[in-house]
N, C-alpha and C positions, 0 to 999 in steps of 0.2 A: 504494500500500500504506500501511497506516496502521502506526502503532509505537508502542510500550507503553514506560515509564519508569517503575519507583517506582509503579505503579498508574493514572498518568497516561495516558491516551491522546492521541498528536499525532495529528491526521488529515492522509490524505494530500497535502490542496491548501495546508493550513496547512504541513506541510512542505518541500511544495516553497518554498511563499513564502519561507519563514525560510531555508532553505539559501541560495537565491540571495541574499537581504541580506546571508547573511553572509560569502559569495563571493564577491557581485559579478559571478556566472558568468551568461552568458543564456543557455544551454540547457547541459541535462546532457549529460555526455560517458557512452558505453558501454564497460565493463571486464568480463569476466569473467561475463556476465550479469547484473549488479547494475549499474543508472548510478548517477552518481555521488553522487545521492541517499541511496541509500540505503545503501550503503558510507558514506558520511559518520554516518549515523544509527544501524549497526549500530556502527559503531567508536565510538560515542559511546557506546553499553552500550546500549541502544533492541531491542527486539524485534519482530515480525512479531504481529501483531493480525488475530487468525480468528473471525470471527464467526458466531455459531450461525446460523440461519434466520429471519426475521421473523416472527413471527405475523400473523397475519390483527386487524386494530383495527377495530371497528364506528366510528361518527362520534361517539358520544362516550367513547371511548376517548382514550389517548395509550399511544405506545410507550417507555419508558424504561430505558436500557441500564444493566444489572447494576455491581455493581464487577467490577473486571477481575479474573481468574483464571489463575495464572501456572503452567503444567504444561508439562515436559519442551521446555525454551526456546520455546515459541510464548506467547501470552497470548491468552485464550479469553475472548470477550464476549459475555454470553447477553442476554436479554431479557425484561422483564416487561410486561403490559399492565394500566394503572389507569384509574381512572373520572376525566373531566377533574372541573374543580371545579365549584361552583356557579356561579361567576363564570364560568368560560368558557363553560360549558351556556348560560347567562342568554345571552354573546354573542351565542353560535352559532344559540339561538332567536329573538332579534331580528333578526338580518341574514337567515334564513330566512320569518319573517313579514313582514319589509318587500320583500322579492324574490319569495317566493310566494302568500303569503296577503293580503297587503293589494290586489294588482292584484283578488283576486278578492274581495275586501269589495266593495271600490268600483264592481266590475260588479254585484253584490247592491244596494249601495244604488240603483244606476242602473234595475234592471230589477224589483225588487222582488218576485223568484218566488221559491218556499218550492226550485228546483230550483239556481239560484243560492246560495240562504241555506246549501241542504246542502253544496256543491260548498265552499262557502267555512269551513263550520265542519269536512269531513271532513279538508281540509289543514290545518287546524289541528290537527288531532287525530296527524295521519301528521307532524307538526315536533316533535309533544312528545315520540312515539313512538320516534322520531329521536336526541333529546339531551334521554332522563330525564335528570331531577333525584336526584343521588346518595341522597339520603334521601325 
């Protein structure tokens, strides 16, 4: 489970880490249905962190999580999707032309057929398709 502070979100594996450093404990013990985790986190003023649904991200998207929203003791985490930047598009098209497109240049300059030259300019075309350019 993850927990909310002051707007802060700890996540759950970060949690666990930080508890055991700070206990020294190697595995949580079970009380009450809360182990000992998270009794340490709640008694520390920390909340439960419920998160809405993910949306669906095409490849150049990214998913970036709202500020935190604090109603009736739970803290509520939504989500938004943005256009990556130009710099990671720029990436994300190179490492897709050097993995897709370029095997298949190099069979075009090999074989020198106008069925080749299409095969190789159509995946070009389905990379750019892939991860526009924000503007």
């Amino acid at each position: 489970m993850d927990y909310c502070k002051n707007g802060k979100i700890l996540h759950s594996k970060t949690a666990r880490e930080q508890y055991f450093l700070e206990t020294n404990t190697i595995l949580p013990l079970f009380e009450d249905g809360l182990d000992d985790v998270e009794q340490h986190y709640i008694a520390a003023g920390y909340i439960p962190v419920q998160y809405e649904e993910k949306p669906e991200v095409a490849p150049y998207q990214k998913l970036v999580e709202n500020e935190p929203v604090i109603a009736d003791g739970v803290c509520y985490v939504s989500f938004r999707v943005e256009h990556k930047s130009d710099e990671e598009i720029f990436r994300l098209r190179q490492r897709a032309y050097q993995t897709e497109s370029d095997p298949l240049y190099m069979e075009w300059l090999y074989d020198q057929t106008d069925e080749k030259y299409a095969e190789w300019k159509s995946r070009v075309q389905q990379i750019k398709a892939r991860y526009p350019k924000k503007n």
